[in-house]
Structures are given as structure tokens and as C-alpha cells.
C-alpha positions as CSV (number, residue, x, y, z in Angstrom):
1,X,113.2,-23.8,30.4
2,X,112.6,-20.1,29.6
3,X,109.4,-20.6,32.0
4,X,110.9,-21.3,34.6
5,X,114.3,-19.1,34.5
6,X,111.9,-15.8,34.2
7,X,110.5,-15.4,37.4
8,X,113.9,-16.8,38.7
9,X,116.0,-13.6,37.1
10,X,114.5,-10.9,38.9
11,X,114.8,-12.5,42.1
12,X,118.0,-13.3,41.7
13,X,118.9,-9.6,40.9
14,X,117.0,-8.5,43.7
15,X,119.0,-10.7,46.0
16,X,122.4,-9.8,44.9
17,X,121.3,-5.8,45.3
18,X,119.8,-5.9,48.3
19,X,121.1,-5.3,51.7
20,X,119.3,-8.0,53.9
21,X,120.6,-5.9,57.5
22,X,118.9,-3.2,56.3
23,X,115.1,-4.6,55.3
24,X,111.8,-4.3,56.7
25,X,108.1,-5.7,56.9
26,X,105.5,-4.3,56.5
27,X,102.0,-4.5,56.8
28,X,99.1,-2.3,56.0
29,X,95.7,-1.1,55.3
30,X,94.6,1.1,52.8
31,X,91.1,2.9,52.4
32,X,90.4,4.8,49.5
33,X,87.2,6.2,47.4
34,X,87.3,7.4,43.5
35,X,85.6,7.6,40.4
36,X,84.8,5.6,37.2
37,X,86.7,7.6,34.7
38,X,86.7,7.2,30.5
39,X,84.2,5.3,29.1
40,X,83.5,3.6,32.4
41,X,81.9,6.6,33.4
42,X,78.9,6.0,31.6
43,X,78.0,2.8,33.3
44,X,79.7,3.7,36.6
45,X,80.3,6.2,39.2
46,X,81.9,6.1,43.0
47,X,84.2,3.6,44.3
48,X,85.0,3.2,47.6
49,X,87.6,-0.1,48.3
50,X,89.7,-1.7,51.2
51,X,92.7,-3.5,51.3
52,X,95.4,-5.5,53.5
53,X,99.0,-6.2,51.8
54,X,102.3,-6.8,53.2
55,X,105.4,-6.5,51.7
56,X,109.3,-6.9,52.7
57,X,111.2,-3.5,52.1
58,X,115.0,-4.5,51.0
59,X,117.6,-2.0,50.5
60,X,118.5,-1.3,47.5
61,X,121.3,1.4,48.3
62,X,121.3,3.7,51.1
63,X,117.9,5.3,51.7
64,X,116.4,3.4,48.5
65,X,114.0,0.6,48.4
66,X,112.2,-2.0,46.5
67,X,109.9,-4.3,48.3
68,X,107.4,-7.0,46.8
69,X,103.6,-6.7,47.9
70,X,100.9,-8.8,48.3
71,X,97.2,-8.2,49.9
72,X,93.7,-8.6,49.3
73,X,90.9,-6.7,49.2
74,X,87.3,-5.8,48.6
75,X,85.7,-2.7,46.5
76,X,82.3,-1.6,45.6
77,X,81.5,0.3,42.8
78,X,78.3,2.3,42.3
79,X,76.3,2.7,38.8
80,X,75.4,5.9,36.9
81,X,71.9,6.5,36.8
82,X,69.8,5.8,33.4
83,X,71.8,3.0,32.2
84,X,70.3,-0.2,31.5
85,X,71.5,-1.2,27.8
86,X,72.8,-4.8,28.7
87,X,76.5,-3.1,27.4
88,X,77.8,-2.2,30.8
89,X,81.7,-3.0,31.6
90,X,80.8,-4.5,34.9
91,X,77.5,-6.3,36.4
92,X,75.4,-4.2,38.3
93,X,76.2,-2.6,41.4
94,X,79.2,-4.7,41.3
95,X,81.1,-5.7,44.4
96,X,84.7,-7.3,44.0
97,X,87.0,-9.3,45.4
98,X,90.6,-8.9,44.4
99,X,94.2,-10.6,45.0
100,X,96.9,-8.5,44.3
101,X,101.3,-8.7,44.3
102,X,103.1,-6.4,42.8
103,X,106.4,-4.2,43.8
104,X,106.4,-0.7,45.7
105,X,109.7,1.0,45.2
106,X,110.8,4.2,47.2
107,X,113.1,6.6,49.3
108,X,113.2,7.9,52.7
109,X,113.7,10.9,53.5
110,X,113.6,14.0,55.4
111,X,114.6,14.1,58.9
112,X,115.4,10.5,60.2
113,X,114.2,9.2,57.2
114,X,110.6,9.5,58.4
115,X,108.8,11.0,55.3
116,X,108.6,7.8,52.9
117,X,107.6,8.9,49.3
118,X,107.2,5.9,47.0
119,X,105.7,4.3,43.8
120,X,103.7,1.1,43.4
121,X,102.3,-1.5,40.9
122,X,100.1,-4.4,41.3
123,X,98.8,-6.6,39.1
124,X,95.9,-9.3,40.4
125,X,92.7,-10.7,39.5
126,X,89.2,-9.7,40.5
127,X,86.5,-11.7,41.4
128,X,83.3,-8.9,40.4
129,X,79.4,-10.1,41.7
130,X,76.1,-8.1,41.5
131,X,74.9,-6.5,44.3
132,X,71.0,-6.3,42.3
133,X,68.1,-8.9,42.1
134,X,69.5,-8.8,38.1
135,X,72.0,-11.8,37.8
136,X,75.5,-10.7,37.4
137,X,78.6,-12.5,37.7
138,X,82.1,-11.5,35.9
139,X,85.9,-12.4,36.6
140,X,88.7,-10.1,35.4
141,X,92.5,-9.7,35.6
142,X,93.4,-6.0,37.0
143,X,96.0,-3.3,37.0
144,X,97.1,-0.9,40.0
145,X,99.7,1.6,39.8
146,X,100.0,4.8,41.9
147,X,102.3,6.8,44.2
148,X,101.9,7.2,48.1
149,X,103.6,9.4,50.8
150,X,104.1,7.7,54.4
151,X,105.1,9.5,57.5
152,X,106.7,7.4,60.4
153,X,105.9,7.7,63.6
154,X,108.8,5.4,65.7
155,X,109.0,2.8,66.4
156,X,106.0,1.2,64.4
157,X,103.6,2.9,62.8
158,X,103.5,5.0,59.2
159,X,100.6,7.3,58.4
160,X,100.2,8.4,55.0
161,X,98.1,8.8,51.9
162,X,98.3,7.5,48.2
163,X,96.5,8.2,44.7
164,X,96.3,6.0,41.7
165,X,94.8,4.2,38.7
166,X,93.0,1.0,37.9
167,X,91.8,-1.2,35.3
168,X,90.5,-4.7,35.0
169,X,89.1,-6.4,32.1
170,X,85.6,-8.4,33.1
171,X,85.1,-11.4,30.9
172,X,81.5,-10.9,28.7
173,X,81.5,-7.0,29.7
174,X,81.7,-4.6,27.6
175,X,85.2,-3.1,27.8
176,X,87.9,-2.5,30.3
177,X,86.7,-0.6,33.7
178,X,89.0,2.4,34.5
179,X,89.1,4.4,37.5
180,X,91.1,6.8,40.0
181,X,91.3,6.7,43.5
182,X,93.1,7.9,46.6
183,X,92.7,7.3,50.5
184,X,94.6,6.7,53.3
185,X,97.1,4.0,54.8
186,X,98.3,2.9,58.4
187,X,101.4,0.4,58.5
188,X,103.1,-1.4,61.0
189,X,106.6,-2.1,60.5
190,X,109.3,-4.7,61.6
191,X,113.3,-4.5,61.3
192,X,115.0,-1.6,60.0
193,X,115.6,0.5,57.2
């Protein structure tokens, strides 16, 4: 019973604070580049990733938002030269696939509301394979969390950047991955806030 009444509470508190006139969709793109950082620097270097989501802003109280995510994307992630120890965190020149939900929460503000700072987290799993003629082939749950900055441009569109940090944990690899990043966004939006 405690299974199942969970992921039931936190919807249920969303629903009862939330202001469904005042809601929007959304959906994006985000492309960003980074580094290995930590001890995944050793093994690792550059990132560069893309990534669609959508997500369903509610109201929380005037000019406050929370709004579940959802999206998928793809990243690449380049090696550090001179390593070739068999205890790298990732296979080599790995390449990943990733599913990822999670909750952005935020405010609008500035005039008409169109400067949109905000605060995410994701959580999601990555599917990592080798890029190299050297067999490679890992899965691994992953973290996301970060902050972001939109600007709206009526009646659609948001421009904006975001920065943020990563980790997932491959399965047989040596450790958990870490990493920064930061790009851009573009998202279209639907209803209003």
C-alpha cells in the first residue's frame, strides 16, 4: 500500500495548489557542451549533448511555478588522452542515450513577466555505447540538476540559457561520471501563465 500511495501524494498536493487557468506547455530543446569534472576527468574530457523535454507549467501562486518534465536525449563524451587502464568510468568514446522526468520550478518576472528564471532536476537512465573498434557497452541511472534563465518573446517562443551538473553511475565502470554543462534552449509555449 505504501507503493502505491507515494507517487499518489505529491500529485495530489500538486493538484490542490495549482491554479489550472493559469498553466502552460511547454516544449523545448536544449543544446549544451561541458566538461568531465572530479575524478572523471582523468578518463574523460568534452561533452557536448542534445535534448527535447516538455513539461506542463501550473501555477503555484501568482507568478510562481512548478511544472513536471520529461524529454530525451543524446550526448557524446570525449576521452582524455593517455588513458587506457581498463578502469575508465565510461566505455570508450562513449555515446549515450538518455530518458529523463523530473520537475523545473520557477518565477516570472520583469516586465510582463517575460524574464523566466528557474531551477530544475531530472532524474533518468542512460543508455552509454562505444563509439571505438574496443567493445564497450554500459547502462546507468543519472542525475541532472541546474538553473536556467528564459526570455519570452510573445506569443510563443522563449530564448534562454541554463548551467548544470550531472552524474550517472555505469554498471561495471569504474565509478560515478560527473560533469558540468551549459548551452542554450528555445521553447514553444501553449496557454497562459
Amino acid at each position: 500500500m505504501k507503493n502505491i500511495l507515494l507517487p499518489v501524494v505529491p500529485a495530489a498536493l500538486l493538484a490542490l495548489l495549482a491554479s489550472p487557468a493559469l498553466a502552460a506547455t511547454t516544449i523545448a530543446a536544449d543544446i549544451d557542451g561541458g566538461l568531465a569534472v572530479g575524478h572523471a576527468a582523468s578518463w574523460n574530457g568534452a561533452t557536448f549533448g542534445v535534448t527535447a523535454r516538455g513539461g506542463h507549467e501550473f501555477e503555484l501562486r501568482k507568478d510562481f511555478f512548478l511544472s513536471p518534465e520529461g524529454g530525451f536525449g543524446y550526448m557524446v563524451i570525449d576521452d582524455a588522452d593517455g588513458i587506457a587502464d581498463g578502469s575508465s568510468l565510461l566505455p570508450v568514446e562513449s555515446a549515450l542515450f538518455r530518458l529523463l522526468g523530473g520537475l523545473r520550478g520557477g518565477f516570472y518576472a520583469g516586465e510582463d513577466g517575460r524574464v523566466i528564471p528557474s531551477l530544475f532536476v531530472r532524474g533518468g537512465y542512460a543508455w552509454i555505447s562505444s563509439g571505438s573498434d574496443r567493445a564497450g557497452y554500459a547502462e546507468a541511472p543519472m542525475l541532472d540538476v541546474g538553473l536556467a534563465i528564459d526570455y519570452a518573446l510573445p506569443p510563443t517562443l522563449r530564448i534562454g540559457g541554463h548551467a548544470g551538473f550531472e552524474t550517472l553511475w555505469a554498471k561495471g565502470y569504474g565509478g560515478p561520471f560527473t560533469g558540468i554543462h551549459a548551452g542554450i534552449a528555445l521553447t514553444l509555449t501553449a496557454g497562459v501563465h
